[in-house]
Residue, then its C-alpha position, 0 to 999 in steps of 0.5 A: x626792291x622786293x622785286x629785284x630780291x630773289x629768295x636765296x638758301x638763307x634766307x627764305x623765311x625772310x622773303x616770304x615774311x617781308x612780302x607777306x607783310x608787304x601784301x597786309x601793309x597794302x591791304x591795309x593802304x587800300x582800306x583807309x584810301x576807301x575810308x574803312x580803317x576806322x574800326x566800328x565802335x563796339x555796340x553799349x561801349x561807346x557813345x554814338x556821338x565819340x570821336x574817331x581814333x586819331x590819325x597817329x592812334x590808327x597809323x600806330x594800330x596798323x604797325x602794330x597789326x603789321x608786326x604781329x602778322x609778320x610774326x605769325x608768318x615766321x610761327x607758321x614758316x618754323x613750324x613745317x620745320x619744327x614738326x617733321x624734325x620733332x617726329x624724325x627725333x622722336x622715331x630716331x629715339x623709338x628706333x634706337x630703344x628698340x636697338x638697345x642704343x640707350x644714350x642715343x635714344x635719350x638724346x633723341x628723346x630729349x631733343x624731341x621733347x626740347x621742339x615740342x616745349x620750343x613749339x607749345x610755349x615760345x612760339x605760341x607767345x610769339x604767335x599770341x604776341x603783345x595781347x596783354x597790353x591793356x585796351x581802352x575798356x580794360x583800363x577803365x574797368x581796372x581803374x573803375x571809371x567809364x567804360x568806352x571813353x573819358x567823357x561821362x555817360x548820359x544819366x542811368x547807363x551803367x558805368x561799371x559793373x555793380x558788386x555781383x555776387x559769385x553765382x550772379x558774375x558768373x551767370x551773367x557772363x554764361x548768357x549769350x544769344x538769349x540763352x546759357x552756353x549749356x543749360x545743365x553744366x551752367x546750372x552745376x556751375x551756379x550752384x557750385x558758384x553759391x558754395x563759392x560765396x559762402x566760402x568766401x565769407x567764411x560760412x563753410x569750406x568745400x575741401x577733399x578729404x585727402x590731398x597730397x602734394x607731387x613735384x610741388x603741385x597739388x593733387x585731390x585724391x578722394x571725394x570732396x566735402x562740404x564742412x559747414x562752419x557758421x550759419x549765422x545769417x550774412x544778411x543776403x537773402x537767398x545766402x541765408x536760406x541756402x544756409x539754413x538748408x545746408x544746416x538742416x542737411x548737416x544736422x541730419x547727417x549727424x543723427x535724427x535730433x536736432x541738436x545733432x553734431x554737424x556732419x560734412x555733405x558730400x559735394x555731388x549729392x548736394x550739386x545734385x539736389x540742387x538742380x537748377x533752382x540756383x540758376x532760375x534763382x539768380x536768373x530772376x534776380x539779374x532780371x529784376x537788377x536790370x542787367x538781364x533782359x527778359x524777352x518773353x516768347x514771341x510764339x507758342x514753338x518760341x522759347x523765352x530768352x534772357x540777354x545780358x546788358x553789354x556794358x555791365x558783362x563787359x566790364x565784368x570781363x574787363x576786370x576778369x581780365x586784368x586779373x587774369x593778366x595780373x594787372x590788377x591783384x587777384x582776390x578771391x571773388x575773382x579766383x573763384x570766378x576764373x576757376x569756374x569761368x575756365x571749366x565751363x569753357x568761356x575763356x575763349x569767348x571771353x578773351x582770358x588767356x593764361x601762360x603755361x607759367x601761370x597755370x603751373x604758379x596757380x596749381x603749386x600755389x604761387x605766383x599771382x594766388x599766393x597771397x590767398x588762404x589756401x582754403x581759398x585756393x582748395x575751395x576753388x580748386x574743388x568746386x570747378x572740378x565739380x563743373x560737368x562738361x559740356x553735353x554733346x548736344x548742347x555743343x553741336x548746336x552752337x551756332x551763329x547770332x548775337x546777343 
């Protein structure tokens, strides 16, 4: 049939998407004839010993596959329409602004903007497709049983993630192939991460000093701030003694005596104080948890290495996930993780994912974060736009391995 099937003028799209499908179906034939098609189990995920997926799971993943291949054809297929129509509009609208033809070059420049709205937002949800249904793994984090399979895990693995704290979650998830993505951005981060936590029980806010609101989005204009509120103990170590610094700073910003008023810090200078003792901090209390593995130097030019237990980032990421998707309420542990997740550039690596609508929702306010103190969503706003971004260097000499 796809042989007697010429493309006529209507309907060259369709024929290149059906043979393209025809070719990935085949493809797929042939991998399950060689006994391929069963996809390898994810290494700290499932058990050696797990059964296959069903025949029907496999027939159903393969559909699946075939249909999000078919759409992404057609993405491909309407954007070498799309552009050169979007850049003819946009020049049509150029050239007539120079002519003085006001309406055209309005109308050209509308349809212009229409294509390129068209472009970046439904046909990227097309060419995305159903990715937000939720797998095996996220499920299991969401509803906090095992990660990876029904039956119980052999005794001492970690099923779900312990209760991190916020410096802890997110330096965890920045380890990979033994070291952090960008020592000095995920030391700023970490740092930023320990405000974070005490912000979340209510022992200081980090808020600029002016704000305004245009078309309904929030926008920070000055220099941020540290207002310390409590320093009564929270009964965490290294919180307490953070606190204790932030005190003593505060107090000397307010004048010599001790009894002196408590004056906001700025948020730089104390990012910048820091250094990374937070991040060698948590680092040796991850490692002492168990969930970060110290490898020490294997030569006098080897560095040492740390590498994250699998099933314990996972899940972390798992559940980072399904609140960023918005299967599960996003409380304000998980904001503050997102936020800082997101400028340090680990969404891709971690499979997070945000419409256009639900960044618009998150910087008005609304939608998914509205039901959180808005000194929670200023605080998160502010200490993620703290992060620095990623060094050069650090950039270029990613490469391959695994952790």
């Amino acid at each position: 049939m796809l042989g007697a099937w010429q493309p006529g003028d209507d309907g060259l799209i369709a024929w290149i998407a059906l043979w393209a499908a025809a070719a990935y179906l085949g493809w797929k034939g042939l991998r399950a004839f060689a006994g391929r098609s069963v996809r390898p189990a994810r290494a700290g995920l499932v058990e050696p010993d797990a059964a296959p997926p069903s025949v029907l799971v496999e027939v159903g993943e393969t559909v699946k596959g075939a249909g999000l291949f078919m759409a992404r054809v057609v993405v491909v297929l309407v954007l070498l329409l799309l552009i050169p129509t979007t850049l003819g509009a946009f020049v049509k609208g150029v050239m007539s602004l120079f002519d003085g033809d006001l309406l055209t070059a309005g109308f050209a420049f509308l349809a212009a903007g229409w294509l390129g709205w068209y472009a970046w937002g439904p046909l990227r949800e097309l060419w995305k497709g159903d990715e937000s249904s939720t797998t095996g793994e996220d499920q299991a984090a969401v509803d906090g049983g095992p990660v990876g399979g029904a039956r119980p895990a052999p005794e001492g693995t970690v099923l779900a993630p312990p209760r991190l704290s916020l410096p802890e979650a997110f330096l965890l998830l920045s380890y990979r192939y033994g070291d952090v993505h960008d020592r000095h951005q995920s030391a700023v981060a970490c740092a930023a991460a320990e405000l974070g936590e005490l912000a979340l029980r209510r022992r200081l806010r980090v808020v600029p000093r002016k704000k305004i609101r245009v078309f309904g989005f929030e926008c920070y204009l000055s220099p941020s701030k540290i207002h310390l509120l409590d320093a009564t103990p929270t009964g965490l170590a290294w919180a307490d003694e953070l606190l204790a610094e932030l005190e003593t700073a505060a107090r000397q910003r307010g004048g010599a005596a001790t009894d002196s008023p408590r004056e906001p810090i700025g948020l730089r200078q104390w990012l910048k104080r820091r250094g990374d003792r937070a991040l060698l901090l948590h680092r040796d209390a991850l490692t002492g948890g168990g969930v970060l593995f110290h490898s020490p130097r294997s030569g006098p030019d080897q560095e040492e290495r740390h590498h994250p237990d699998p099933g314990v980032r996972d899940a972390l990421a798992s559940r980072l996930r399904a609140a960023t998707e918005e299967r599960v309420p996003m409380d304000g542990h998980l904001l503050l993780l997102s936020d800082l997740v997101e400028e340090a550039g680990l969404n891709g690596e971690l499979g997070l994912t945000m419409t256009m609508r639900q960044r618009l929702d998150r910087a008005r306010g609304i939608g998914a974060v509205a039901a959180l103190p808005e000194e929670v969503r200023d605080t998160s706003a502010v200490l993620s736009m703290s992060v620095p971004s990623r060094s050069h260097d650090s950039a270029s000499s990613e490469g391959g391995g695994g952790e």
